[in-house]
Backbone as CSV, one residue per row, in Angstrom:
resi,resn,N_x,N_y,N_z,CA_x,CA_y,CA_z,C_x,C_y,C_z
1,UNK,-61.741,-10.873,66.109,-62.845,-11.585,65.505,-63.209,-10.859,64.214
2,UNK,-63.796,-11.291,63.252,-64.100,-11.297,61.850,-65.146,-11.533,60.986
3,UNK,-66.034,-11.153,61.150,-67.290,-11.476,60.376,-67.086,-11.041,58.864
4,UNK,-68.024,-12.095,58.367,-68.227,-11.836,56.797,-69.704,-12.462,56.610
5,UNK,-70.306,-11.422,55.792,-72.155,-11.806,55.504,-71.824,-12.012,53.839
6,UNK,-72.465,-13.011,53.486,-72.584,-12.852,52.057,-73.996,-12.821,51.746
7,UNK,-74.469,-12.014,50.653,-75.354,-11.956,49.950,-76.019,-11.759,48.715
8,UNK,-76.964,-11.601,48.070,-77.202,-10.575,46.531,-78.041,-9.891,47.223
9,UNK,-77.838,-8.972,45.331,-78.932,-8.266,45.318,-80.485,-8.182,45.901
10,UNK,-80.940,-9.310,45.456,-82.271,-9.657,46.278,-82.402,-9.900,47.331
11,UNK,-81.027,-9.729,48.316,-81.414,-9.799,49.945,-81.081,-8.145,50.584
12,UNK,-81.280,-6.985,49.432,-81.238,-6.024,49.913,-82.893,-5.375,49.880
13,UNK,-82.614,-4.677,50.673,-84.123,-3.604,50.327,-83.662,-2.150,50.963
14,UNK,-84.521,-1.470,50.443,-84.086,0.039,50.786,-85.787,0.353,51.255
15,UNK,-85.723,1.629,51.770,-87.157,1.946,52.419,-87.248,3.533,52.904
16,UNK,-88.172,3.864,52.246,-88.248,5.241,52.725,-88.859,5.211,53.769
17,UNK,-88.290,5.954,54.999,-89.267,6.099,56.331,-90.105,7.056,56.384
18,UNK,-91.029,7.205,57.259,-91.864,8.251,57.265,-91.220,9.537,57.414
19,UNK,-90.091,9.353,58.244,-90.129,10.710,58.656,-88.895,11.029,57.547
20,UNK,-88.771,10.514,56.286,-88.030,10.923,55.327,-86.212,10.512,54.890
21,UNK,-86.687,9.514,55.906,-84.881,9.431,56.159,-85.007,7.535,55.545
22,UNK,-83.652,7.166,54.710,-83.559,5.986,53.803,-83.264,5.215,54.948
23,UNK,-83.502,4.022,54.701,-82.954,2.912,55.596,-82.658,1.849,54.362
24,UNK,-81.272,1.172,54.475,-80.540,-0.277,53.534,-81.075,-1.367,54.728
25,UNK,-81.443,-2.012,54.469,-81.376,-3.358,55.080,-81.609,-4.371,54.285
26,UNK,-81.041,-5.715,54.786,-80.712,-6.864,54.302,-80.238,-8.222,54.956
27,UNK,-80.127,-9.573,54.397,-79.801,-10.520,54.939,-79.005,-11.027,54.378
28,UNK,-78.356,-12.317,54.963,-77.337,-13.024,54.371,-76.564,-14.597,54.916
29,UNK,-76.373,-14.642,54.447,-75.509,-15.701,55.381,-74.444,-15.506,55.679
30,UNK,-73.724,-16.252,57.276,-72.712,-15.588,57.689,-71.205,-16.445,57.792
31,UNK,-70.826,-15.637,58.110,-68.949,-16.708,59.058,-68.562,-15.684,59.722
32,UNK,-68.235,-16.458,60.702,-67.185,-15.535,61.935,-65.889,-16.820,62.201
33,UNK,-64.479,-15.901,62.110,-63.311,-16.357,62.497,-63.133,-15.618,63.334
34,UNK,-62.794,-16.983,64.498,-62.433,-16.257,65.649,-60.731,-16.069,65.918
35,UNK,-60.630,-15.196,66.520,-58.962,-15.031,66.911,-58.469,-15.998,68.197
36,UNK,-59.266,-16.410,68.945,-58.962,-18.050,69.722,-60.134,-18.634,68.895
37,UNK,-59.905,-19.910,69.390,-61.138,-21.081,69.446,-62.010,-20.601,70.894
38,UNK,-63.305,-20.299,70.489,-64.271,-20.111,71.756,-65.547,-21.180,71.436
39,UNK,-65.546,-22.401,71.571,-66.294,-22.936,71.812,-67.876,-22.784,71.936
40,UNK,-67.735,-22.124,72.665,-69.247,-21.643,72.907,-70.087,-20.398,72.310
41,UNK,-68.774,-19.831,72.108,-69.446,-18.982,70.670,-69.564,-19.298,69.595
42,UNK,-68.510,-20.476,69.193,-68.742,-20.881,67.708,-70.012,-21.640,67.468
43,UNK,-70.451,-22.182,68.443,-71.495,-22.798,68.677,-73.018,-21.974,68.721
44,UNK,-73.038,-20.950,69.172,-73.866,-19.747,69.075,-73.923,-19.608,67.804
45,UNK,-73.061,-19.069,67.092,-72.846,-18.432,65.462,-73.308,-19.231,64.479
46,UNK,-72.847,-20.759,64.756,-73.057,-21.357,63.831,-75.139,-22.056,63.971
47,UNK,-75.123,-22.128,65.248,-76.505,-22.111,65.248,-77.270,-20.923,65.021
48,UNK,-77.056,-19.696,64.423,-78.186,-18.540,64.012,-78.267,-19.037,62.846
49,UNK,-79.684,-18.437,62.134,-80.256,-18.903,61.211,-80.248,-18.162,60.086
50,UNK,-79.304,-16.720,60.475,-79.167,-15.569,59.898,-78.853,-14.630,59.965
51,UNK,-78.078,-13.795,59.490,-77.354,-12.611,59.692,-78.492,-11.105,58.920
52,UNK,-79.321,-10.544,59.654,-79.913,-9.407,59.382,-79.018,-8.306,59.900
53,UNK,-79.094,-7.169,58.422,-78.242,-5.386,58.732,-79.309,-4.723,58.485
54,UNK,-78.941,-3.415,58.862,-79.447,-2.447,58.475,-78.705,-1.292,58.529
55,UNK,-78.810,-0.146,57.942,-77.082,0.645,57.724,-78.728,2.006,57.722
56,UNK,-77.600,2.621,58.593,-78.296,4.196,58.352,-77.692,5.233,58.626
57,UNK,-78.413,6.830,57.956,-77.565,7.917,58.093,-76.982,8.486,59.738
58,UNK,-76.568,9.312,60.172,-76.335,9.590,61.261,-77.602,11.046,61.659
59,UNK,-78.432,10.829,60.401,-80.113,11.900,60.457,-80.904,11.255,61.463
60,UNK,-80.706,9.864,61.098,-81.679,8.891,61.228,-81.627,9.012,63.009
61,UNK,-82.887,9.156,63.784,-83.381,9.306,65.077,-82.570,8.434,65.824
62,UNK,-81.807,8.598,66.946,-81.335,7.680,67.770,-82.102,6.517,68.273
63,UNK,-83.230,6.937,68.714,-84.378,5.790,69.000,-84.525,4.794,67.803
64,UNK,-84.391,5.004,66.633,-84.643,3.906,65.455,-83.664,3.193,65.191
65,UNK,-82.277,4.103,65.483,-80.967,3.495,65.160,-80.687,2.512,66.457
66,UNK,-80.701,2.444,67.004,-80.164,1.531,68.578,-81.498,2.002,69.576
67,UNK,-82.400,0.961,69.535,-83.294,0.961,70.059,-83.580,0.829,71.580
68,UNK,-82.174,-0.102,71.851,-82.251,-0.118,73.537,-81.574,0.804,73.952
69,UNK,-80.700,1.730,73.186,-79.885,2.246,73.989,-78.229,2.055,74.125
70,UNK,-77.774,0.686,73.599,-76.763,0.076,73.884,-75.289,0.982,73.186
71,UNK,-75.551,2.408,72.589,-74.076,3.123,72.766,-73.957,3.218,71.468
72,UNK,-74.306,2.666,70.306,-74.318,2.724,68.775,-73.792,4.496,68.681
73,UNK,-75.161,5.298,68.900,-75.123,6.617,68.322,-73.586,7.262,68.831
74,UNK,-73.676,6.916,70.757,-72.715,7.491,71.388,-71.077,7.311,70.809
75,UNK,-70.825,6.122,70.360,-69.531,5.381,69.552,-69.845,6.460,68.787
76,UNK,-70.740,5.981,67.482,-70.262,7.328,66.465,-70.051,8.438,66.470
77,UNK,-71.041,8.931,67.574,-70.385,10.936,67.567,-69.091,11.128,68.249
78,UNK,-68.062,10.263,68.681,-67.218,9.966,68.979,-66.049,10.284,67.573
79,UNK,-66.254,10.079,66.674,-65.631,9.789,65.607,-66.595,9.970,64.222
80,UNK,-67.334,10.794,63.932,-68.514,10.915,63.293,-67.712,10.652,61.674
81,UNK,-66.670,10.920,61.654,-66.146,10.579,60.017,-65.670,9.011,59.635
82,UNK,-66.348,8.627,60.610,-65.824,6.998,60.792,-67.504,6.162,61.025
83,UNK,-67.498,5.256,60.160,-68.669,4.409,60.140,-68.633,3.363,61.198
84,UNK,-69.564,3.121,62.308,-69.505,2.522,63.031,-70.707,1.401,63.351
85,UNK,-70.286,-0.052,63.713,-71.077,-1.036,63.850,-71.599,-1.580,65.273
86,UNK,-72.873,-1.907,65.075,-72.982,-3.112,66.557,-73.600,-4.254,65.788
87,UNK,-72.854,-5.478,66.470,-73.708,-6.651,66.373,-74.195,-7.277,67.594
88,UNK,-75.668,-8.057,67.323,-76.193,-8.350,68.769,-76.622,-9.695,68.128
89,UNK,-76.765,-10.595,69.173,-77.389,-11.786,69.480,-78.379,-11.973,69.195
90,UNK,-79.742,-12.236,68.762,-81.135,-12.379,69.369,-81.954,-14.396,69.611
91,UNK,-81.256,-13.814,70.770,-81.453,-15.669,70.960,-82.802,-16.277,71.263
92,UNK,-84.129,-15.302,70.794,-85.463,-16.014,70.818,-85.963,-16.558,69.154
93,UNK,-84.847,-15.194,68.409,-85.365,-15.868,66.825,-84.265,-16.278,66.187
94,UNK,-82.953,-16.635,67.243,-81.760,-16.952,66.616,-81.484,-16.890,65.576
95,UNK,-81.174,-15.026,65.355,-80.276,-14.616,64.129,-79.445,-13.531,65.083
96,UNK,-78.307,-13.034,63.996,-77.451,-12.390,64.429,-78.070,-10.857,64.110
97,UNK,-77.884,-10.098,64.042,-78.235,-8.957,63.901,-77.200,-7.778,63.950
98,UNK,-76.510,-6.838,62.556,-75.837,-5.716,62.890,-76.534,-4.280,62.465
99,UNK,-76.002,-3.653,63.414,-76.883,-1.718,62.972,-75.469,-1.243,62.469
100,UNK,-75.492,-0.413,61.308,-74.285,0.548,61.107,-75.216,1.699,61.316
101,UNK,-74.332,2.746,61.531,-74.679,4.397,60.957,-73.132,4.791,60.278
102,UNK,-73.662,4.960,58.906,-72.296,5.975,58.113,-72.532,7.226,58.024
103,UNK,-71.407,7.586,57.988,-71.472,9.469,57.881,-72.201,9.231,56.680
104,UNK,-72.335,10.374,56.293,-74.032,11.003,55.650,-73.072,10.768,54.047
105,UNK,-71.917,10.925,53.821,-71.338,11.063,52.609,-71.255,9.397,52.318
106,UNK,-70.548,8.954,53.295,-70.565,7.518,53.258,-71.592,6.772,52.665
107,UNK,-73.166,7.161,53.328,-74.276,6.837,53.338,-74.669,7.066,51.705
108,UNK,-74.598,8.081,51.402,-74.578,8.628,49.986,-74.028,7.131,49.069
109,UNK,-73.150,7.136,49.333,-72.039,6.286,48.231,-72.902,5.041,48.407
110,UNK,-73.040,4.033,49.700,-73.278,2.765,50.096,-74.793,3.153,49.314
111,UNK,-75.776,3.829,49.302,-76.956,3.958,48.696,-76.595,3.273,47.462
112,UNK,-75.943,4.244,46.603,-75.575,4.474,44.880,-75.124,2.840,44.575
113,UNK,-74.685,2.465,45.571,-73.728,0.838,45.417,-74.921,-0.574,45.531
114,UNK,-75.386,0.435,46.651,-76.788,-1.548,46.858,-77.826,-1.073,45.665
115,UNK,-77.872,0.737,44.950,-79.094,0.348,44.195,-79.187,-0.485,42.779
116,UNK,-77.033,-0.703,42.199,-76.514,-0.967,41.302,-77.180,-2.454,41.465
117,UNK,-76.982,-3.103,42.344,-77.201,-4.219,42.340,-78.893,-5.223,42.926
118,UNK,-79.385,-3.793,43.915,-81.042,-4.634,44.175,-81.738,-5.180,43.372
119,UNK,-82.108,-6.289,43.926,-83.046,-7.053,43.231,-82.189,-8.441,42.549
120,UNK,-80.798,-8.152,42.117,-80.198,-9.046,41.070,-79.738,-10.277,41.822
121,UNK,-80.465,-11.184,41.504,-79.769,-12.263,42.842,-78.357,-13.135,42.223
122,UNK,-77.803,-12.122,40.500,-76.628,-13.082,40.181,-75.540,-12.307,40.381
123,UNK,-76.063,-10.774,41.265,-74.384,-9.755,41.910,-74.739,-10.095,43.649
124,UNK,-73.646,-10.144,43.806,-73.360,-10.390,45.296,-73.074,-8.932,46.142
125,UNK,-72.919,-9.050,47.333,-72.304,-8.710,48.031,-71.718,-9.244,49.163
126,UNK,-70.707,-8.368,49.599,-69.455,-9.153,51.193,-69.523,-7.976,51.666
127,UNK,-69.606,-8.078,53.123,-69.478,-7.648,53.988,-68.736,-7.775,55.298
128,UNK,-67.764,-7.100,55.439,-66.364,-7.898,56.461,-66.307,-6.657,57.519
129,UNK,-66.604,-7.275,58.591,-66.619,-6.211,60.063,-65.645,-6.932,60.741
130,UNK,-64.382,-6.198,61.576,-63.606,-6.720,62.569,-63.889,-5.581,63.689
131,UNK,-63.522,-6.658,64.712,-63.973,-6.348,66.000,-63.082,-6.156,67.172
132,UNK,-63.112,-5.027,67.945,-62.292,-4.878,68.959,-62.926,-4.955,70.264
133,UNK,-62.317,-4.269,70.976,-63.151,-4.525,72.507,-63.019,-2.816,73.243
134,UNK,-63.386,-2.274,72.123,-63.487,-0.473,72.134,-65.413,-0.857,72.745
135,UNK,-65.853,-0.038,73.398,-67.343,-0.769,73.289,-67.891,0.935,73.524
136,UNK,-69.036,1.456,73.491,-69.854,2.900,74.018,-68.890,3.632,74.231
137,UNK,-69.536,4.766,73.269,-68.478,6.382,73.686,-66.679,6.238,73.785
138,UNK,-66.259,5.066,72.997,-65.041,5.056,73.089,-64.598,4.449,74.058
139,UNK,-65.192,4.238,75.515,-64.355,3.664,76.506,-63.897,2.333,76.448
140,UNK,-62.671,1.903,76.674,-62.363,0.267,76.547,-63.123,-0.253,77.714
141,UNK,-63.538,-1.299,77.237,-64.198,-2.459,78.105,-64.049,-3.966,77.518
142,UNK,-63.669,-4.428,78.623,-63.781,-6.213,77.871,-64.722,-6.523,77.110
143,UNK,-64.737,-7.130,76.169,-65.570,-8.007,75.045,-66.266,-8.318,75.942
144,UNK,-67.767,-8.511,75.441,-68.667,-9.562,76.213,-68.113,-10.695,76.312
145,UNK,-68.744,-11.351,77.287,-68.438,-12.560,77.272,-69.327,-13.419,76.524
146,UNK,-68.980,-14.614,76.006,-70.028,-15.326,75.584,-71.684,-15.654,76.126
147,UNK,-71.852,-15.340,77.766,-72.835,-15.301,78.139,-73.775,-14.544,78.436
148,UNK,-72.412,-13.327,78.113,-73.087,-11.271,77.804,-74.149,-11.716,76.524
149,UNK,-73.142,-12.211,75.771,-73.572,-11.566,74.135,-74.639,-12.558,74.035
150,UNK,-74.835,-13.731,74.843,-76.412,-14.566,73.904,-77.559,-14.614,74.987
151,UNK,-76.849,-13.931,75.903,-77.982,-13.669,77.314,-79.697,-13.466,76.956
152,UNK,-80.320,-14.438,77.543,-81.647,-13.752,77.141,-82.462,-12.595,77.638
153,UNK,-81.642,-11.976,78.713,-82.371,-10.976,79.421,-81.751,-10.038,78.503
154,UNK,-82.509,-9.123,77.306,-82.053,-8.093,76.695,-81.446,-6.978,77.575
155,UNK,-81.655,-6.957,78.780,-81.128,-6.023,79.810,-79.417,-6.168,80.195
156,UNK,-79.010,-7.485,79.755,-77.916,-8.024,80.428,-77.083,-8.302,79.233
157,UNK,-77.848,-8.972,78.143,-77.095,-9.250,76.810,-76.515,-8.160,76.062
158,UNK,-75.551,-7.744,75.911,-74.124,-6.882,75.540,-73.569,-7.004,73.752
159,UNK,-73.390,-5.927,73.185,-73.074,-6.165,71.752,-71.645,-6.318,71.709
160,UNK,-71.055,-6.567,70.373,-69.463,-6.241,70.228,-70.100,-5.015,69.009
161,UNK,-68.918,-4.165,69.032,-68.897,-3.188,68.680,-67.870,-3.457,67.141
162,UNK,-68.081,-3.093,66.246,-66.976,-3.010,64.668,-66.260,-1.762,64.956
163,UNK,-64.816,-2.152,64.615,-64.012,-0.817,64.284,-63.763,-0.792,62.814
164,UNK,-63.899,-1.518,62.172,-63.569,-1.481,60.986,-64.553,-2.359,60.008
165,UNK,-65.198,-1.735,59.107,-65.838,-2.418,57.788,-65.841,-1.906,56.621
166,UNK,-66.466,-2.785,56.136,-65.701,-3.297,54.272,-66.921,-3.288,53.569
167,UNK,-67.828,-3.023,53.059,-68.998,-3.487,52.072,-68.208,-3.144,50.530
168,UNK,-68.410,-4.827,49.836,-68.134,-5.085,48.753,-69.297,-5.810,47.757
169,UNK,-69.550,-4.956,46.338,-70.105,-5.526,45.524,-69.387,-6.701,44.877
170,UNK,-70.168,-7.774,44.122,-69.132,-8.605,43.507,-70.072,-9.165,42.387
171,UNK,-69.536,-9.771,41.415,-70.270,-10.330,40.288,-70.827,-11.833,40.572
172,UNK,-70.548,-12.165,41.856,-70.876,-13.764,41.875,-70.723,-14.361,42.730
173,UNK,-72.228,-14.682,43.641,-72.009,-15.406,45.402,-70.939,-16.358,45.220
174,UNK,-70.682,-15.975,46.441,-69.838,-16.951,46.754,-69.913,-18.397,46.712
């Protein structure tokens, strides 16, 4: 599976937190290609209303970064020179929702890149996450299922995890 968010400048914001540490976040609109036809996910995806990120250092408090718990931090210290994603469901305000944490150098660079362009709503950005079925601390586990991932019991509803992403500036939405 394959996500891509497009956006500009003006759907970024940056934010100093209290306790001193940057947070990127932003919106966009989305696409997901799937590697079968899943029906019932395409149907999910295409009904969210929005794709919200937020990208942070690996400083940044575990509690702020993955709030329930769901394995974010644990994946990355796994591989800490490797930027790692979750995307989740939220099927009461139906949008999609992804957390990154990049290594701190990473973090550095992706800063220097969204500040080139905040605010400008005539530079874009792409954003392309592919997805495996690697899930918490490295262990393989099956992909959610479609009824994991849009479950309304946040207790039961399950992320897919990114092994691989792309953030690209560009001169012109798509």
């Amino acid at each position: 599976m394959v996500w891509f968010v497009y956006g500009t400048g003006a759907d970024i914001n940056i934010s100093l937190e209290q306790a001193g540490d940057l947070q990127i976040f932003g919106e966009g609109t989305h696409d997901c290609k799937l590697a079968t036809v899943d029906a019932d996910l395409l149907r999910v995806i295409q009904s969210a209303r929005a794709f919200e990120w937020s990208v942070f250092a690996p400083s940044v408090d575990e509690a702020t970064i993955d709030p329930l718990g769901r394995g974010l931090m644990k994946r990355y210290l796994a591989n800490p020179k490797r930027a790692t994603a979750m995307i989740n469901y939220h099927p009461a305000e139906k949008f999609i929702g992804a957390r990154f944490i990049f290594p701190q150098d990473t973090f550095n660079i992706f800063h220097t890149m969204c500040q080139t362009i905040l605010g400008d709503p005539r530079l874009g950005y792409l954003w392309r996450l592919d997805f495996d079925s690697t899930h918490a601390g490295g262990a393989s586990q099956k992909d959610p299922t479609v009824a994991e991932f849009v479950n309304d019991d946040f207790q039961v509803r399950r992320p897919y995890f990114s092994n691989e992403i792309t953030f690209r500036i560009r001169s012109e939405r798509r």
